[in-house]
PyMOL Python script that loads the backbone (N, CA, C, O; Angstrom):
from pymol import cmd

cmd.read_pdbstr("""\
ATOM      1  N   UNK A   1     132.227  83.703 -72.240  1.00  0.00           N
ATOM      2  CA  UNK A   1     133.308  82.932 -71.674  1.00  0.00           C
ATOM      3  C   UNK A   1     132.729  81.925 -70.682  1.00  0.00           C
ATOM      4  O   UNK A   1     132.026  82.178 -69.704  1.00  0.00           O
ATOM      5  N   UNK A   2     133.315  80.287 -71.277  1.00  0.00           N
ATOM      6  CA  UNK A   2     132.808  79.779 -69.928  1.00  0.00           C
ATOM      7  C   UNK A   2     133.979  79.764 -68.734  1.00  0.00           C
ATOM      8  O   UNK A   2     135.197  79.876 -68.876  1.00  0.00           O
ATOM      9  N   UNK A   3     133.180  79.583 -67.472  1.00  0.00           N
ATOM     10  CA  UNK A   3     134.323  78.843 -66.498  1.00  0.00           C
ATOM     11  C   UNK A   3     134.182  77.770 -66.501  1.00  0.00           C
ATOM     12  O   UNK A   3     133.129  77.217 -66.820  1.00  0.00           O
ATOM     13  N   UNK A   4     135.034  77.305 -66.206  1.00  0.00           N
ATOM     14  CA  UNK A   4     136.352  75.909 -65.882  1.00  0.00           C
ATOM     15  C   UNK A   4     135.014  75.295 -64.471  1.00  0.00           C
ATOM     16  O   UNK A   4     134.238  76.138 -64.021  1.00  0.00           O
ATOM     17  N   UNK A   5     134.968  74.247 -64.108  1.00  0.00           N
ATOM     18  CA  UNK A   5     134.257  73.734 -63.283  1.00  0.00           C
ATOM     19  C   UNK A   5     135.775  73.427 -62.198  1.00  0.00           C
ATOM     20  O   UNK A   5     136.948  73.234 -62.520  1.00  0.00           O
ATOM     21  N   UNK A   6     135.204  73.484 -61.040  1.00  0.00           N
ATOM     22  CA  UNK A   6     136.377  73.890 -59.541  1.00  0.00           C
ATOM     23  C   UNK A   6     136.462  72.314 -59.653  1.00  0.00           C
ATOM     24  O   UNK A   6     135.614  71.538 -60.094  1.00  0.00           O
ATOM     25  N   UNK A   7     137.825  72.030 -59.089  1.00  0.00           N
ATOM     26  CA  UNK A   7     138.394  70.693 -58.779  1.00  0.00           C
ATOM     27  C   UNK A   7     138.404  70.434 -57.527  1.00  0.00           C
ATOM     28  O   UNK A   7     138.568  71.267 -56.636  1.00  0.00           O
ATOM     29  N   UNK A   8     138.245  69.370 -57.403  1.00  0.00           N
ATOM     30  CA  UNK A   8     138.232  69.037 -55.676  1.00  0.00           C
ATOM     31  C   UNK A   8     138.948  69.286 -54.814  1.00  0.00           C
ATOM     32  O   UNK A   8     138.741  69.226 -53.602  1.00  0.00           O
ATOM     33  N   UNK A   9     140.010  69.638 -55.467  1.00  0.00           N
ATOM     34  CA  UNK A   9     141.193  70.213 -54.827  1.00  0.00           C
ATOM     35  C   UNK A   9     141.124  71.684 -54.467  1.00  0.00           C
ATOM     36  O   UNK A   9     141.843  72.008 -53.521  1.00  0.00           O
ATOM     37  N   UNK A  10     140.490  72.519 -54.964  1.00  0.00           N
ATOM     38  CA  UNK A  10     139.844  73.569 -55.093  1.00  0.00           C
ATOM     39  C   UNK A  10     138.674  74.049 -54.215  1.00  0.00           C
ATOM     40  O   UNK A  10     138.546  75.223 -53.869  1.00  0.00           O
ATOM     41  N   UNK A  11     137.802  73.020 -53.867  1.00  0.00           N
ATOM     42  CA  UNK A  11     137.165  73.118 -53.226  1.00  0.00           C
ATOM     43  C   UNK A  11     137.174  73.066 -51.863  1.00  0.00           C
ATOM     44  O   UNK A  11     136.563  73.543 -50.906  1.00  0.00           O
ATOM     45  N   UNK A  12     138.313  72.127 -52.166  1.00  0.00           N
ATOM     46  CA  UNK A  12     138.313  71.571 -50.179  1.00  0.00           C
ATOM     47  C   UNK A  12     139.353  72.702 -49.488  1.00  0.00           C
ATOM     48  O   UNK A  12     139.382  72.975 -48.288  1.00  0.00           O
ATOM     49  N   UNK A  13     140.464  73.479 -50.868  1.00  0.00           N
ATOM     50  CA  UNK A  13     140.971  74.423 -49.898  1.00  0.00           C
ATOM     51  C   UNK A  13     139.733  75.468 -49.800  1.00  0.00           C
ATOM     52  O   UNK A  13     139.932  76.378 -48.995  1.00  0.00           O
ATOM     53  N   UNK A  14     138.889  75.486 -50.261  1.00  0.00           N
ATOM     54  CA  UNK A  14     138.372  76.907 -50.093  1.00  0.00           C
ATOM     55  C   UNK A  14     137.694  76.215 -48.775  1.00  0.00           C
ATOM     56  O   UNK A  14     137.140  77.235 -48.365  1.00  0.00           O
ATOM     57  N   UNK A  15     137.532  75.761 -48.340  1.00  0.00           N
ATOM     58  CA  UNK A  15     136.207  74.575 -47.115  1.00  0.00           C
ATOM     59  C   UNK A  15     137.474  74.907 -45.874  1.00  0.00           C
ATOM     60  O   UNK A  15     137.314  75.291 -44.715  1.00  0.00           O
ATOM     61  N   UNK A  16     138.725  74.601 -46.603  1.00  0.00           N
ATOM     62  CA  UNK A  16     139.730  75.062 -45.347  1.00  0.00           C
ATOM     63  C   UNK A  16     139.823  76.795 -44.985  1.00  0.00           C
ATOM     64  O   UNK A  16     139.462  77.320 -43.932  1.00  0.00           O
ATOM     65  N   UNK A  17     140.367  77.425 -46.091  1.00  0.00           N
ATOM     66  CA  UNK A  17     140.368  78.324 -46.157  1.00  0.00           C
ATOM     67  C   UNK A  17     139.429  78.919 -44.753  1.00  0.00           C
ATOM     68  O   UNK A  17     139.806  79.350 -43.664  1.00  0.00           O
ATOM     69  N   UNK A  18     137.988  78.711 -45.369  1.00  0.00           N
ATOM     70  CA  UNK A  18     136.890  79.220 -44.650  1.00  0.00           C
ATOM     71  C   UNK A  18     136.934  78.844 -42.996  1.00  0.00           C
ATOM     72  O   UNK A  18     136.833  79.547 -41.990  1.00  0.00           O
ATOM     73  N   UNK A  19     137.130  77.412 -43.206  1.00  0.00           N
ATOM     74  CA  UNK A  19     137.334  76.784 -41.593  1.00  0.00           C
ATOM     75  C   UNK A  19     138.353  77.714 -40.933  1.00  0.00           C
ATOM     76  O   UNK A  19     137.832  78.184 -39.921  1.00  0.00           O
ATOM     77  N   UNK A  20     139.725  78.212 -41.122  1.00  0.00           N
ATOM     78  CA  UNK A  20     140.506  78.978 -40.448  1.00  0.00           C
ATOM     79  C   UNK A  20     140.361  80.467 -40.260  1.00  0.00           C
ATOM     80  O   UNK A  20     140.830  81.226 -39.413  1.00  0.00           O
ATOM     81  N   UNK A  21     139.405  80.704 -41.519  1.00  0.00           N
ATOM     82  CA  UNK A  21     138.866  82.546 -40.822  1.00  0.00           C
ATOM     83  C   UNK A  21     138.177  82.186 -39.848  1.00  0.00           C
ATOM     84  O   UNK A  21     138.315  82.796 -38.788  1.00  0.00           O
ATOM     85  N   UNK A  22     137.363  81.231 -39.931  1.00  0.00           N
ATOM     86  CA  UNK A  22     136.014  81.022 -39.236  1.00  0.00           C
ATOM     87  C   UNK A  22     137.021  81.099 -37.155  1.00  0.00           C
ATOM     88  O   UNK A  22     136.584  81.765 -36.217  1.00  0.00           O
ATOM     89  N   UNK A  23     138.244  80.246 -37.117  1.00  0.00           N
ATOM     90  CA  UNK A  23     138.668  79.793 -36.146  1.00  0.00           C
ATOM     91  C   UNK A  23     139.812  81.106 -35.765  1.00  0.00           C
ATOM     92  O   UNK A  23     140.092  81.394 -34.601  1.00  0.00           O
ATOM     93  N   UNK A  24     140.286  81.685 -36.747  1.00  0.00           N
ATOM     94  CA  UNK A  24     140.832  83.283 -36.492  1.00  0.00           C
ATOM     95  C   UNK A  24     139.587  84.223 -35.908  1.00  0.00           C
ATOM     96  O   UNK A  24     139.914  85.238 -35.293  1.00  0.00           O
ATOM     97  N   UNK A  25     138.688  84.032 -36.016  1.00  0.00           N
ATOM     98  CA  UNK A  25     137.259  85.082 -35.680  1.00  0.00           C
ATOM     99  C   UNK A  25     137.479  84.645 -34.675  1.00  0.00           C
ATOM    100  O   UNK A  25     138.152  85.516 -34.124  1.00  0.00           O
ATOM    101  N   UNK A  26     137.344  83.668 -33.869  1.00  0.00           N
ATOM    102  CA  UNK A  26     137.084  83.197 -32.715  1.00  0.00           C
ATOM    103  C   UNK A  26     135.980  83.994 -32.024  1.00  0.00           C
ATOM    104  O   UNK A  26     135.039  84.138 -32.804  1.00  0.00           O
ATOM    105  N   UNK A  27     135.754  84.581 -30.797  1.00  0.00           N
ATOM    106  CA  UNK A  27     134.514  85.068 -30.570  1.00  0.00           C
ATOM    107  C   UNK A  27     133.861  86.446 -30.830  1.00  0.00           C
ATOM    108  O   UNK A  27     132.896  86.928 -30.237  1.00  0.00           O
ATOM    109  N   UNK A  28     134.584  86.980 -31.836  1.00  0.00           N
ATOM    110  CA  UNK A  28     134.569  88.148 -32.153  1.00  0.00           C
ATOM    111  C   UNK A  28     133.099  87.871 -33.428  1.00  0.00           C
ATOM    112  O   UNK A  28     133.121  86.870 -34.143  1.00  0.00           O
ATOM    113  N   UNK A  29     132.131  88.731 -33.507  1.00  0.00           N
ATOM    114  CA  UNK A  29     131.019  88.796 -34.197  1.00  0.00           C
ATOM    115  C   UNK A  29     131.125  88.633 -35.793  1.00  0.00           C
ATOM    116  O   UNK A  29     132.101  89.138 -36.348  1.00  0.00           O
ATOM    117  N   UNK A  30     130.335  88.073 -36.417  1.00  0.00           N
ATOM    118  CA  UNK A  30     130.437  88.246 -38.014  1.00  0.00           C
ATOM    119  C   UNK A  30     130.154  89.508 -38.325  1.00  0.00           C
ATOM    120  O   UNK A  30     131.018  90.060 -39.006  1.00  0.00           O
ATOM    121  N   UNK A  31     129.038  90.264 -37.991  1.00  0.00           N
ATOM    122  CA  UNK A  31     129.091  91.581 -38.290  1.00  0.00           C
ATOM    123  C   UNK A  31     130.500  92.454 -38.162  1.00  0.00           C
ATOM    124  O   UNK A  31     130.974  93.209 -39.012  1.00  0.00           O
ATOM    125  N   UNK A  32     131.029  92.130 -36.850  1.00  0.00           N
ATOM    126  CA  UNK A  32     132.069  93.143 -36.464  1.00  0.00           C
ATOM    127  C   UNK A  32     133.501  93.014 -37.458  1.00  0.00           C
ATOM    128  O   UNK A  32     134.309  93.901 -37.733  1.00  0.00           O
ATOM    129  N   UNK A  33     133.489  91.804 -37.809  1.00  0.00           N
ATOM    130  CA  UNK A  33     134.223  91.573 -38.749  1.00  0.00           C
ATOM    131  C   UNK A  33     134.121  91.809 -39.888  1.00  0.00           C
ATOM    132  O   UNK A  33     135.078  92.223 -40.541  1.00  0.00           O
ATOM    133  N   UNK A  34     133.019  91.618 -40.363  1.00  0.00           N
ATOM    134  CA  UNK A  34     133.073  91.911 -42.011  1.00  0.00           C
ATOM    135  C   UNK A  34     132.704  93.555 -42.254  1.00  0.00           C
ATOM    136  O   UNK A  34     132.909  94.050 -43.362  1.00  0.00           O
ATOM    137  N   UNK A  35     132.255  94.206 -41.357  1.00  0.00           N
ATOM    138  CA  UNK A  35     132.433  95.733 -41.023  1.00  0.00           C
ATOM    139  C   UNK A  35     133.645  95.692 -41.228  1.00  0.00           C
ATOM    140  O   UNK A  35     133.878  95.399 -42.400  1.00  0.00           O
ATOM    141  N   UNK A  36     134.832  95.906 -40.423  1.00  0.00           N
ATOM    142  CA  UNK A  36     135.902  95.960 -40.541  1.00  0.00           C
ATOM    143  C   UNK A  36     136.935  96.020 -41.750  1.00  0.00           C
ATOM    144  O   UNK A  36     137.879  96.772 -41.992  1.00  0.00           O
ATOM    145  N   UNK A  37     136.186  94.543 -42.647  1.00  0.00           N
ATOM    146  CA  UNK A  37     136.754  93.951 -43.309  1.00  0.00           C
ATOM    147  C   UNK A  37     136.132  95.101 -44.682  1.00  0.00           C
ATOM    148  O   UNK A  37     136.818  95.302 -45.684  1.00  0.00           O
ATOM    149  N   UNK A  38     135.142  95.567 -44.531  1.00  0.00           N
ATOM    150  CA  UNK A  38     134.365  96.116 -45.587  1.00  0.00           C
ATOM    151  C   UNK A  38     133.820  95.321 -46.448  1.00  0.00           C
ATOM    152  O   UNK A  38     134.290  95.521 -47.569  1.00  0.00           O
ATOM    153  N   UNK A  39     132.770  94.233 -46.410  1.00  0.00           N
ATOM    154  CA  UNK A  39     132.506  93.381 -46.765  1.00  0.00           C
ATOM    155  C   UNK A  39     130.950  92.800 -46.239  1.00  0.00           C
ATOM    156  O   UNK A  39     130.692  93.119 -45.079  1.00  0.00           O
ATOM    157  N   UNK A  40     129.991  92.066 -46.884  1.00  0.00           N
ATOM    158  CA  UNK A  40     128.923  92.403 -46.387  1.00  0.00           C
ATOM    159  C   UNK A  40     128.741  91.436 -45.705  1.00  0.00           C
ATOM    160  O   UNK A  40     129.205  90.501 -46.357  1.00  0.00           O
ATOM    161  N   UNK A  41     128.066  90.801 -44.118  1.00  0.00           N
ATOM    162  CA  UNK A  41     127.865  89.508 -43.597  1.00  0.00           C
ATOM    163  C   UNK A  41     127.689  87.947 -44.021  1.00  0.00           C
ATOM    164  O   UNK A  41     127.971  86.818 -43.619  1.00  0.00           O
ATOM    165  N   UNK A  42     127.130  88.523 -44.945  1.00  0.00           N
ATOM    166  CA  UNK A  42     126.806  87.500 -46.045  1.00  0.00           C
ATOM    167  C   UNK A  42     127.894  86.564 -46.997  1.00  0.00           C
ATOM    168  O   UNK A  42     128.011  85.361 -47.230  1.00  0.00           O
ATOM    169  N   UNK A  43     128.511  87.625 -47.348  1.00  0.00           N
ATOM    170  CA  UNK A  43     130.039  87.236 -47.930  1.00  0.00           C
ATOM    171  C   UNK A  43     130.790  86.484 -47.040  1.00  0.00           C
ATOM    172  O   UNK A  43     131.196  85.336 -47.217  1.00  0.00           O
ATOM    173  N   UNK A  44     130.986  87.343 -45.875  1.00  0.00           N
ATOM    174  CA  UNK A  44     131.727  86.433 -45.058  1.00  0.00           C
ATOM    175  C   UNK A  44     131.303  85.105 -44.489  1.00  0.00           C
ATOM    176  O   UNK A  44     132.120  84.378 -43.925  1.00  0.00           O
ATOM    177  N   UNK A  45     129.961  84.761 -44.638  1.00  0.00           N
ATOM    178  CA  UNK A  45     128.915  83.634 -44.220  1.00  0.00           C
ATOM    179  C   UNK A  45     129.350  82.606 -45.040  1.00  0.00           C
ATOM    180  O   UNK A  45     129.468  81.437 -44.672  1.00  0.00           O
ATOM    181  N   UNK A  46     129.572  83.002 -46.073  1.00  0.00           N
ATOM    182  CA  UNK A  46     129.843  82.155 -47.364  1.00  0.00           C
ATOM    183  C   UNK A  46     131.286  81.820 -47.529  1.00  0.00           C
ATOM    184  O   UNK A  46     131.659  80.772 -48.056  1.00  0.00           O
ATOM    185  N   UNK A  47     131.972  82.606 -47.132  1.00  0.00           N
ATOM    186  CA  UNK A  47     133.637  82.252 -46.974  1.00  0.00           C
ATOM    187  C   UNK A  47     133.932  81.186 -46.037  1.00  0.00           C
ATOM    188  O   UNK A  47     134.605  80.182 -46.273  1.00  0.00           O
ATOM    189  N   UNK A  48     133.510  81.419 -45.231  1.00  0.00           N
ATOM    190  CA  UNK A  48     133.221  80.898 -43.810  1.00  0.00           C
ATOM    191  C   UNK A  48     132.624  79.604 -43.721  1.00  0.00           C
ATOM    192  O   UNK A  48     133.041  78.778 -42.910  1.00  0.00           O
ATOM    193  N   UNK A  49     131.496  79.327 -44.647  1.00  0.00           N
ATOM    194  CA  UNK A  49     130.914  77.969 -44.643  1.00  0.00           C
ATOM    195  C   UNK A  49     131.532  77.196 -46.084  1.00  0.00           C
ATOM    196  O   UNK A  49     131.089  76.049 -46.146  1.00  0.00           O
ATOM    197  N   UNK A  50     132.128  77.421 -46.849  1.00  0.00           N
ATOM    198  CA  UNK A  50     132.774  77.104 -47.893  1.00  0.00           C
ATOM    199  C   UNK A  50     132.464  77.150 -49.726  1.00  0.00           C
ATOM    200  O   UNK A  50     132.989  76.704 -50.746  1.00  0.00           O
ATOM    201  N   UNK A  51     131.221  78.025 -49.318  1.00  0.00           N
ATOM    202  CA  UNK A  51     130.190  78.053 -50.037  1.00  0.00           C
ATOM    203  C   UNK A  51     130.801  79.127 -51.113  1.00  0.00           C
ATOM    204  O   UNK A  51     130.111  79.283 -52.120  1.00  0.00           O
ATOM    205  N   UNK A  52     132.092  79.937 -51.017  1.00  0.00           N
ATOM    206  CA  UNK A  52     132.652  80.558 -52.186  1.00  0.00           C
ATOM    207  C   UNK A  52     134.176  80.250 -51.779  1.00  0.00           C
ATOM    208  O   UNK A  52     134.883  80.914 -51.021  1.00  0.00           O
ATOM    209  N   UNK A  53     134.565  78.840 -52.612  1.00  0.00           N
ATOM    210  CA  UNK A  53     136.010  78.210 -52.706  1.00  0.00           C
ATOM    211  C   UNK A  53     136.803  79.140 -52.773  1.00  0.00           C
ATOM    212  O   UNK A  53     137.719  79.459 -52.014  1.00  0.00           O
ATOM    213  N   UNK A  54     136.385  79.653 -53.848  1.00  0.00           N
ATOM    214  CA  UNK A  54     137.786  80.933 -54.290  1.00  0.00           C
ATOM    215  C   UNK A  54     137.343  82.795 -54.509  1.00  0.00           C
ATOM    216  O   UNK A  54     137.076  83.612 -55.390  1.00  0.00           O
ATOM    217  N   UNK A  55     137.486  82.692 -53.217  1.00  0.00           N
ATOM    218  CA  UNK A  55     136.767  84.053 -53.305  1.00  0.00           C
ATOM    219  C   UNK A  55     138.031  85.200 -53.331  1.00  0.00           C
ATOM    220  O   UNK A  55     139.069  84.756 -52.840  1.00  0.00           O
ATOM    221  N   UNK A  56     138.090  86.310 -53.723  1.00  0.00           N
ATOM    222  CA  UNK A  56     138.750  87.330 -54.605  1.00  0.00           C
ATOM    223  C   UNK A  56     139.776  87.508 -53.479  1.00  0.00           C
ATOM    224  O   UNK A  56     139.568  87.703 -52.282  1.00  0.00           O
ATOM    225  N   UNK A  57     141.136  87.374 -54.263  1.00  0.00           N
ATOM    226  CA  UNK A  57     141.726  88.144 -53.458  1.00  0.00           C
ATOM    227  C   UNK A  57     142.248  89.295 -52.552  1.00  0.00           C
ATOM    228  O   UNK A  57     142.934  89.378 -51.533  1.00  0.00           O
ATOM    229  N   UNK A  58     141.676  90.051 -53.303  1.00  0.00           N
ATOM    230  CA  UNK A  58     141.395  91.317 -51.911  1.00  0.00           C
ATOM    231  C   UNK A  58     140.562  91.117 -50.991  1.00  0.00           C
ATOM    232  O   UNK A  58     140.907  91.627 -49.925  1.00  0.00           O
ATOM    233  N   UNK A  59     138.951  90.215 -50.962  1.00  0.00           N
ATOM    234  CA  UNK A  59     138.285  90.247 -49.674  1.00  0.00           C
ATOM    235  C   UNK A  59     139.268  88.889 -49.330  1.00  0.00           C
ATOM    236  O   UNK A  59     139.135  88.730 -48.117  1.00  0.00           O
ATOM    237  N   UNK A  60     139.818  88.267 -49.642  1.00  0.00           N
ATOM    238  CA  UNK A  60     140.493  87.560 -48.382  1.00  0.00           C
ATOM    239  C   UNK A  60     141.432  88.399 -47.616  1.00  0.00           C
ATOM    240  O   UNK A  60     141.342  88.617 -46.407  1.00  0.00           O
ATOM    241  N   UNK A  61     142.415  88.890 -48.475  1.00  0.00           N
ATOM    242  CA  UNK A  61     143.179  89.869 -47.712  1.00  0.00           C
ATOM    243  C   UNK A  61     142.533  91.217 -46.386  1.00  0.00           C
ATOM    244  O   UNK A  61     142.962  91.389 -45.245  1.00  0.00           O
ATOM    245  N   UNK A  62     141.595  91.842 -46.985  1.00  0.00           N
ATOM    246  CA  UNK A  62     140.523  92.647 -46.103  1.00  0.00           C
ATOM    247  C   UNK A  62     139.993  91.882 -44.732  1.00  0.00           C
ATOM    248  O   UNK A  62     139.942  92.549 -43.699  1.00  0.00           O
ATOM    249  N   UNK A  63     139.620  90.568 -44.714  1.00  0.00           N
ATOM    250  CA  UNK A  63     139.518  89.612 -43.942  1.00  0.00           C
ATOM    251  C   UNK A  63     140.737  89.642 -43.054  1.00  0.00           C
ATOM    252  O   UNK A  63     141.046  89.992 -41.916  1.00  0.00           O
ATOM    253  N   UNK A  64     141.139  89.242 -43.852  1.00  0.00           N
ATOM    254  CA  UNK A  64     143.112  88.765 -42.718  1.00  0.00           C
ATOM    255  C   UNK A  64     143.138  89.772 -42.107  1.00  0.00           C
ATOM    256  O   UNK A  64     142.738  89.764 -40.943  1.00  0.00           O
ATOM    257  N   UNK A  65     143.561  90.817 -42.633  1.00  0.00           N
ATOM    258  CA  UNK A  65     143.674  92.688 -42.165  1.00  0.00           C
ATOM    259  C   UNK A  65     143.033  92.460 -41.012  1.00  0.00           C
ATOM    260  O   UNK A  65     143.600  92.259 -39.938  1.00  0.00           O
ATOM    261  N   UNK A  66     141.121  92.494 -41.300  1.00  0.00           N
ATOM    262  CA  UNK A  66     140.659  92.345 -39.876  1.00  0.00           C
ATOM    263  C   UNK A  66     141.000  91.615 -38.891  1.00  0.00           C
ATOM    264  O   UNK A  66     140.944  92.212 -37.816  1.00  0.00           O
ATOM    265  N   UNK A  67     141.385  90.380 -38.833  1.00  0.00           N
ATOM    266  CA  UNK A  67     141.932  89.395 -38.183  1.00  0.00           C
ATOM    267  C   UNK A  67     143.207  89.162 -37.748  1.00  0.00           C
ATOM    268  O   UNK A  67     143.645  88.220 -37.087  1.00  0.00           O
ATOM    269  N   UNK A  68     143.919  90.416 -38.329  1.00  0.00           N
ATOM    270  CA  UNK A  68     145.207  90.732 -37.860  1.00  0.00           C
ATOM    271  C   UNK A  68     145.897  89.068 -38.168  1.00  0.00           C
ATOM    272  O   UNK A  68     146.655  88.507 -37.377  1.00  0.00           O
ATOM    273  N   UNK A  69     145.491  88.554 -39.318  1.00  0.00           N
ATOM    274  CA  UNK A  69     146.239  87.267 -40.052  1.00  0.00           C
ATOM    275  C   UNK A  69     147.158  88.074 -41.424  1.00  0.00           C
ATOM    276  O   UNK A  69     146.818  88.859 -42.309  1.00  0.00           O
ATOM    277  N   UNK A  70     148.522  87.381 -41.029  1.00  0.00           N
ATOM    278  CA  UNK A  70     149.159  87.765 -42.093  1.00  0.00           C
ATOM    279  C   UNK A  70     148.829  86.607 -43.391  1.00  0.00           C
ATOM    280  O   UNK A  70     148.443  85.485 -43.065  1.00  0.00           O
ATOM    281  N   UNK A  71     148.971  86.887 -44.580  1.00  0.00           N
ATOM    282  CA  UNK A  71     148.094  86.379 -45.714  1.00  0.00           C
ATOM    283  C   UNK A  71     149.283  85.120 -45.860  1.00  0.00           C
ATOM    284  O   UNK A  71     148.890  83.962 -46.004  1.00  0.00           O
ATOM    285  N   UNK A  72     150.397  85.356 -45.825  1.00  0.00           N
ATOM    286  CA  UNK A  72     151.926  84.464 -45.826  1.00  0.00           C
ATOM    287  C   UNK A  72     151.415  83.061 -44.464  1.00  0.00           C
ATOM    288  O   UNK A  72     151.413  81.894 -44.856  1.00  0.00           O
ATOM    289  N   UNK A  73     151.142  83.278 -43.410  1.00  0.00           N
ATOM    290  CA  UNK A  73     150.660  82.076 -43.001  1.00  0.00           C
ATOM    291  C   UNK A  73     149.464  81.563 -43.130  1.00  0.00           C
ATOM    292  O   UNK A  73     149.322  80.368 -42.871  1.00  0.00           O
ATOM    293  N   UNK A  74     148.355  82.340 -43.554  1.00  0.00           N
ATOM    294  CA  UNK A  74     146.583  82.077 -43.817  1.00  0.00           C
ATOM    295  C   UNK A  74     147.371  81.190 -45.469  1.00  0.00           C
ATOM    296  O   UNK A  74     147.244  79.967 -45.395  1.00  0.00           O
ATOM    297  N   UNK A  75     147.808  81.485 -46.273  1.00  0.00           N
ATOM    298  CA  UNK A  75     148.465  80.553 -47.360  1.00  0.00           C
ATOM    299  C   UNK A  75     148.839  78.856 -46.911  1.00  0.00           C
ATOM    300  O   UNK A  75     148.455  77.772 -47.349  1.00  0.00           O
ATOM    301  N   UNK A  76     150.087  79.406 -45.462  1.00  0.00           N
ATOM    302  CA  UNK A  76     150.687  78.028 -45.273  1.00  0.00           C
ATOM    303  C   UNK A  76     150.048  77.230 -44.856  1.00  0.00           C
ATOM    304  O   UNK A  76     150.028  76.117 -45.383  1.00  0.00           O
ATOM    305  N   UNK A  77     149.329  77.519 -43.799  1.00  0.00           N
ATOM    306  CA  UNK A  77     148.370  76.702 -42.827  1.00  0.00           C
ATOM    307  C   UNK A  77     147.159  76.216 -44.148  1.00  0.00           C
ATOM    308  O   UNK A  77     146.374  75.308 -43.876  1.00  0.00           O
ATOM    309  N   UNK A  78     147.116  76.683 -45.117  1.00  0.00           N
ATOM    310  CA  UNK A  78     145.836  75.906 -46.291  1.00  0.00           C
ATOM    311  C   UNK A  78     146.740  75.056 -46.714  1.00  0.00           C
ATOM    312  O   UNK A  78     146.286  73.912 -46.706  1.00  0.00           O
ATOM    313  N   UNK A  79     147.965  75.132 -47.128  1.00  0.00           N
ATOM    314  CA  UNK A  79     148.292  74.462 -47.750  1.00  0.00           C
ATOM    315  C   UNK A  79     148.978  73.344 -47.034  1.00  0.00           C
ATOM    316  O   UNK A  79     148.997  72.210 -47.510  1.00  0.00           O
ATOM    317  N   UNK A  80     149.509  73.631 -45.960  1.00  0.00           N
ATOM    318  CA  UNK A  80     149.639  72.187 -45.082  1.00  0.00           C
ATOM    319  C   UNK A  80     148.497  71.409 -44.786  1.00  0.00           C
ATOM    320  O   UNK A  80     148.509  70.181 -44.868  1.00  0.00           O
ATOM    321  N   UNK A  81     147.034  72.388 -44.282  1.00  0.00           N
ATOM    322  CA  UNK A  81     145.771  71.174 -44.775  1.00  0.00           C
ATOM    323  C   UNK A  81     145.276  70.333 -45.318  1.00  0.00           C
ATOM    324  O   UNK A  81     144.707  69.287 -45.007  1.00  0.00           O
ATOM    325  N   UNK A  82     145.678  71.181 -46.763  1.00  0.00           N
ATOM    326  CA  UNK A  82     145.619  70.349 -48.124  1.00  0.00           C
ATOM    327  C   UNK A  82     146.694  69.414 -48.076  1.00  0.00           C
ATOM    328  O   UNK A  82     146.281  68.254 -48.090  1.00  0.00           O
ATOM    329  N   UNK A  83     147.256  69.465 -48.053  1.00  0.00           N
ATOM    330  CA  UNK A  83     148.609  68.170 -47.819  1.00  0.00           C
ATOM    331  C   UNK A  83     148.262  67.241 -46.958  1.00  0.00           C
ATOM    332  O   UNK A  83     148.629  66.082 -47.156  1.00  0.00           O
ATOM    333  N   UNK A  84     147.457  67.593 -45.794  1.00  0.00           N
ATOM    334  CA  UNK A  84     147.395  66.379 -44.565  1.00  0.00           C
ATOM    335  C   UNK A  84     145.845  65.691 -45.086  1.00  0.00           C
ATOM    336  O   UNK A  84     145.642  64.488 -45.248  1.00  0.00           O
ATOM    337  N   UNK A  85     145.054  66.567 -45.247  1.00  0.00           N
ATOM    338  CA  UNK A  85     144.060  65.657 -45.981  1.00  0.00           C
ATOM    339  C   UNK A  85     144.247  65.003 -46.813  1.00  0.00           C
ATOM    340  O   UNK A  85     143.968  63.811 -46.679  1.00  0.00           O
ATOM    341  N   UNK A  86     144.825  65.504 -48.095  1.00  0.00           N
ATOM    342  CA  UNK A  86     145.441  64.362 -49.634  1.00  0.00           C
ATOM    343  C   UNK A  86     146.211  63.415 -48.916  1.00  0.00           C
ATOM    344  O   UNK A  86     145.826  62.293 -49.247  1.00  0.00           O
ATOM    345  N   UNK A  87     147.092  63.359 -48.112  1.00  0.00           N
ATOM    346  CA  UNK A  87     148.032  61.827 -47.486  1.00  0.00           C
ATOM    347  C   UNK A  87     147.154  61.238 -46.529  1.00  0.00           C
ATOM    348  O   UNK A  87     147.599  60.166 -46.119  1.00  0.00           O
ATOM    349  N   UNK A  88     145.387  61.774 -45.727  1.00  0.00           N
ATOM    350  CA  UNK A  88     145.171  61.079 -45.091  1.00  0.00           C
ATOM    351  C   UNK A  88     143.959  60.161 -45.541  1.00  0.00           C
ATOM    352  O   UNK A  88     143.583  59.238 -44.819  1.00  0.00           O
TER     353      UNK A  88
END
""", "prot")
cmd.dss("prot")
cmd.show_as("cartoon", "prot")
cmd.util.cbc("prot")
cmd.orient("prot")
């Protein structure tokens, strides 16, 4: 099976995505988080720098959990991003 090559649109939410865990962490450790999250530093390094657009929905959710982000606004806030970037 091949995959589909990611659309730019695709990409830049995952670049958001990542930017708002990254700014939900706030000064709390990558380790301590992705402990939490059950997830390995690395993963979250990569979420985080944008480097996996669309990463699985359960480690995003596991993420949020840690971050005490409900998944209903970690959604809105991407998708109002994506909206203000495409009109800007």
């Amino acid at each position: 099976m091949v995959r589909e090559p990611l659309t730019e649109t695709q990409i830049e939410r995952g670049r958001l995505l990542g930017g708002l865990l990254r700014g939900a962490r706030a000064d709390r450790t990558m380790v301590d988080v992705a402990r939490q999250a059950g997830i390995s530093v690395e993963t979250l390094r990569k979420i985080e720098g944008g480097r996996i657009p669309t990463p699985a929905f359960f480690t995003v959710a596991a993420i949020a959990a840690a971050l005490d982000l409900s998944l209903d606004d970690l959604l809105r806030r991407v998708d109002d991003a994506v909206a203000t970037s495409v009109s800007a």
